[in-house]
C-alpha positions as CSV (number, residue, x, y, z in Angstrom):
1,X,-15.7,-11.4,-8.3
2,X,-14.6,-9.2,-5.3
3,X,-13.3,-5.9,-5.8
4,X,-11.2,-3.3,-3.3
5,X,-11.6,-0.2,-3.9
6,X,-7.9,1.5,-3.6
7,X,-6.7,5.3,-3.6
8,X,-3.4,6.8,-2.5
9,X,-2.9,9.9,-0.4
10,X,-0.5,12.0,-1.4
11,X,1.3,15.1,-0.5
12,X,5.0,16.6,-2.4
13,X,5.1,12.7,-4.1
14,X,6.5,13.3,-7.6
15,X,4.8,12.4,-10.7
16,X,6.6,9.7,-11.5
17,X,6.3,7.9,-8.0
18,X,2.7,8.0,-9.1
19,X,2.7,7.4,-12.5
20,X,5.1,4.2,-12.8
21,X,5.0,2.7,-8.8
22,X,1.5,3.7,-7.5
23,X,-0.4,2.6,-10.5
24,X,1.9,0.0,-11.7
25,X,1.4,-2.0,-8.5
26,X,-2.0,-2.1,-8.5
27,X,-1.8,-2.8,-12.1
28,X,0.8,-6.1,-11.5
29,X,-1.4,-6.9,-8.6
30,X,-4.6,-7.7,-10.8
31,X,-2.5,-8.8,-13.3
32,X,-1.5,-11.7,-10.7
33,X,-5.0,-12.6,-9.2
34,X,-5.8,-13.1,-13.2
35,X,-3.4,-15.2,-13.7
36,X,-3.8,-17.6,-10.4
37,X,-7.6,-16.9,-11.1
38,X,-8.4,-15.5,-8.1
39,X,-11.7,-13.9,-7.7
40,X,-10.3,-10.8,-6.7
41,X,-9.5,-7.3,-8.7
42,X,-8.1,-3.6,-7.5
43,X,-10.9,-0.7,-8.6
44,X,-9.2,2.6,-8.8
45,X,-11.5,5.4,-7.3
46,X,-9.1,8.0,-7.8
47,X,-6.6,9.8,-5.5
48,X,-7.6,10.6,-1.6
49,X,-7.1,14.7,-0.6
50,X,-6.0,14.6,2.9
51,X,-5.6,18.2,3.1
52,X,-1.8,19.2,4.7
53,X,-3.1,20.8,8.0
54,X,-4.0,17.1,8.5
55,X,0.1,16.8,8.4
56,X,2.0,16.1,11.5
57,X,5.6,16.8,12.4
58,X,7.3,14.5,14.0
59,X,10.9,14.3,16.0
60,X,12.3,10.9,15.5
61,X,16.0,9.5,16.2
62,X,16.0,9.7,12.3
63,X,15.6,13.5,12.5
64,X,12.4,15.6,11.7
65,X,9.7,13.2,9.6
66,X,5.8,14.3,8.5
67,X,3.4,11.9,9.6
68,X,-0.3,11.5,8.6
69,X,-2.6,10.8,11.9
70,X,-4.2,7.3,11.2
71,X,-7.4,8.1,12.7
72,X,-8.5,10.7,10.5
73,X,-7.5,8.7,7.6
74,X,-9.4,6.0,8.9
75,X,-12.6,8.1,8.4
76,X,-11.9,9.6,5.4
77,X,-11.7,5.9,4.2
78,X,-14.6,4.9,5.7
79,X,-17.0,7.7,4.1
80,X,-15.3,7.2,0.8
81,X,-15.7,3.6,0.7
82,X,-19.5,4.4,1.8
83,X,-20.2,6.6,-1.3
84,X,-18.4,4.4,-3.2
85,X,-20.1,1.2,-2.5
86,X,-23.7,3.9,-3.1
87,X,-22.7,4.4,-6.5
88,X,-21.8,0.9,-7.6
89,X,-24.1,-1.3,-6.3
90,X,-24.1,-4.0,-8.8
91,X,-20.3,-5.1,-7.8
92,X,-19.1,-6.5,-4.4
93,X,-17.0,-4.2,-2.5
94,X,-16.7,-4.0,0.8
95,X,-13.1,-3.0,1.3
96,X,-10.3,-0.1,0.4
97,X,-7.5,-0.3,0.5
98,X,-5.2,3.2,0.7
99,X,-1.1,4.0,0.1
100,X,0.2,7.1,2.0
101,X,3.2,8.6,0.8
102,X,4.0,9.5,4.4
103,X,4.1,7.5,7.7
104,X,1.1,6.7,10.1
105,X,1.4,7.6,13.7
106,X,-1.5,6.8,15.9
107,X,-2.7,9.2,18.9
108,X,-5.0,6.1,20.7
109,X,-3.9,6.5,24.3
110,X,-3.0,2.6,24.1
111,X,-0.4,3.5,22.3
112,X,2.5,4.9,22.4
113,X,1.6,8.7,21.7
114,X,3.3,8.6,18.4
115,X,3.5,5.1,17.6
116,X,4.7,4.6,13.8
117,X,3.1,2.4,11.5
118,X,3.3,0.5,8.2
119,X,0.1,-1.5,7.7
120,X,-2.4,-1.0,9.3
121,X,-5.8,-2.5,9.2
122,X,-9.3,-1.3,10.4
123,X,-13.2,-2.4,10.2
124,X,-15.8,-0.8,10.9
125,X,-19.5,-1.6,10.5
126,X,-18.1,-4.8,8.2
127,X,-16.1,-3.1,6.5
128,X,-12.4,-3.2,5.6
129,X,-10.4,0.1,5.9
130,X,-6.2,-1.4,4.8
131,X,-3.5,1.3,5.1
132,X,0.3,1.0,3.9
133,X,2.7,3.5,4.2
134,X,5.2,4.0,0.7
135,X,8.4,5.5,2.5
136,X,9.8,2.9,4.0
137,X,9.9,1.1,0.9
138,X,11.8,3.9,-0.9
139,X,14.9,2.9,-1.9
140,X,17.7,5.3,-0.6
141,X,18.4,8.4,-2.5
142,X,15.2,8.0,-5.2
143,X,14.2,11.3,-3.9
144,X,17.2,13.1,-4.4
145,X,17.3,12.1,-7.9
146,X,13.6,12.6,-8.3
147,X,14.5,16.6,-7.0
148,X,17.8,17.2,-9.1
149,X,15.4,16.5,-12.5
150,X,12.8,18.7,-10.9
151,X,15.5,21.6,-10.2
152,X,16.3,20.7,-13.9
153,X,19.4,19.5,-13.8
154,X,21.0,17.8,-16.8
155,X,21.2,13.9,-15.8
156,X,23.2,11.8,-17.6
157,X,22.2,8.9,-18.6
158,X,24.0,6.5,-15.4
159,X,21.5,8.7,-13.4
160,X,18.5,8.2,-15.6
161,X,19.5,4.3,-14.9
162,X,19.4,4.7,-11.6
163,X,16.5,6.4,-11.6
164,X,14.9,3.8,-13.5
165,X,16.2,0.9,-11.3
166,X,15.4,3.1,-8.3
167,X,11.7,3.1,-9.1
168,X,11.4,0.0,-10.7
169,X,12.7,-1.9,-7.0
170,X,10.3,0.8,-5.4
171,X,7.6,-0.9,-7.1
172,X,8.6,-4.6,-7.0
173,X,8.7,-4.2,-2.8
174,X,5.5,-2.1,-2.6
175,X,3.8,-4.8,-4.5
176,X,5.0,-7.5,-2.0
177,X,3.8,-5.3,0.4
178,X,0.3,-4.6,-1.2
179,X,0.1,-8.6,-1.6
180,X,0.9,-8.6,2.2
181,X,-1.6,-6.9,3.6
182,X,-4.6,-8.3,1.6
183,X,-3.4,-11.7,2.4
184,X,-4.2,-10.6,5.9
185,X,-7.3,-8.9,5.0
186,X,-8.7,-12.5,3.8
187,X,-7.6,-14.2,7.2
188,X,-3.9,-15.5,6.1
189,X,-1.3,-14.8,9.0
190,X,2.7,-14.4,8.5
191,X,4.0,-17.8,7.5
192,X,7.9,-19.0,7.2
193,X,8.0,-20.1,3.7
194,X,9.3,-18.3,0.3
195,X,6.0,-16.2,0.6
196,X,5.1,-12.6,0.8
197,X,3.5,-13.7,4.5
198,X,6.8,-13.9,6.0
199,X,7.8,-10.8,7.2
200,X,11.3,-9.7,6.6
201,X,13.8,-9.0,9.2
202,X,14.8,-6.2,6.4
203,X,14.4,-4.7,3.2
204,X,17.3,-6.5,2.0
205,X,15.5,-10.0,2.8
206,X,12.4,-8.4,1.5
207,X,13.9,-7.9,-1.7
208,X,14.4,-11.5,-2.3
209,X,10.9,-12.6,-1.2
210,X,8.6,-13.7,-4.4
211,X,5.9,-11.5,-5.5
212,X,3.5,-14.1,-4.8
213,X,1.9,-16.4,-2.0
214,X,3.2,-19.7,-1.0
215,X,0.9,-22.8,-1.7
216,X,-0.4,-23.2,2.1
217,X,-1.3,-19.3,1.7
218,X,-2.9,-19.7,-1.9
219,X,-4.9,-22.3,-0.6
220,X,-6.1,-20.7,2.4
221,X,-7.0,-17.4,0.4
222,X,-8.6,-19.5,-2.2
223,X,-11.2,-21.1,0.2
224,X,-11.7,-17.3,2.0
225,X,-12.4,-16.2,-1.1
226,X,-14.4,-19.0,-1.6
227,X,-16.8,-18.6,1.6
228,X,-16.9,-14.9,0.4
229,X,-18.5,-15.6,-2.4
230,X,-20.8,-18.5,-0.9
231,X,-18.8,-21.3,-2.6
């Protein structure tokens, strides 16, 4: 069995974002390598402080945005993955994977100077740093309904069902998305069949991918998982 260690980092993200997407997609995720009996589980090692002078504002044609700088998140992972893999030696772990409730913006001078990301990937010394940001899977005005209960606001109950349905597509696409990016992480590239692999042209198309890998892409991460574990 292979395990990722995964955290989120989090700044203003409301307890409910947390409490039924963040850990409900991890929770769905292992719940689908058990049932296609996949080698492979999510550890939880708690939540990641990035503290909010690491924060960067950002001017974007969409208007004023807060970005987190990928390479100091990249470290942060790294070290954290380190002490983690020192304290549980008897399981095989040499990946983490981290959400970010805010965008990553890169300041490598091969980039653009702010070039926005969504997943990103890193390795270092052989091991697996994987980075997704939430927002853009947000589905439009969850945060506005999220604030109104927070300023406490009666909601009726069409809102509460909103809010409901709001978070509950927030968590189906952040799980595609999660499934996404560790199908990369095992050697699978984007593929053009009913798979999480093929990347969307929008959220829209995204929304009617299945949760799930295609059978090429099974059977590719079956046999990388495979050679990972010496079979």
């Amino acid at each position: 069995m292979e395990f990722i260690a995964f955290t989120y980092v989090g700044n203003f993200v409301d307890r409910r974002v947390i409490d039924e997407v963040v850990f409900n997609v991890f929770d769905e995720a292992n719940r689908f390598f058990d049932e296609e009996n996949l080698p492979l589980r999510f550890l939880y090692i708690g939540r990641l402080k990035l503290e909010p002078g690491y924060l960067i504002n950002l001017t974007t044609a969409e208007g004023r945005i807060m970005v987190y700088p990928l390479e100091a998140l990249v470290e942060l992972l790294y070290s954290r993955l380190l002490r983690e893999m020192e304290g549980q030696r008897g399981i095989r772990m040499n990946k983490i994977f981290a959400l970010t409730t805010f965008p990553l913006v890169s300041r490598n001078r091969y980039f653009d100077f702010y070039e926005k990301f969504l997943g990103v990937h890193e390795t270092l010394l052989g091991l697996r740093m994987m980075m997704l940001s939430m927002k853009p899977f947000e589905p439009e005005g969850l945060s506005r309904l999220l604030a109104a209960g927070k300023t406490g606001e009666d909601l009726d109950v069409d809102v509460k069902r909103q809010v409901k349905m709001k978070l509950h597509l927030f968590k189906d696409r952040l799980l595609k998305g999660v499934l996404h990016e560790v199908g990369h992480s095992f050697g699978l590239e984007h593929c053009h069949n009913q798979c999480v692999m093929n990347s969307p042209a929008s959220m829209e198309e995204w929304d009617l991918r299945t949760p799930g890998y295609c059978d090429d892409c099974m059977a590719k991460l079956r046999t990388s998982l495979g050679d990972d574990a010496g079979g």
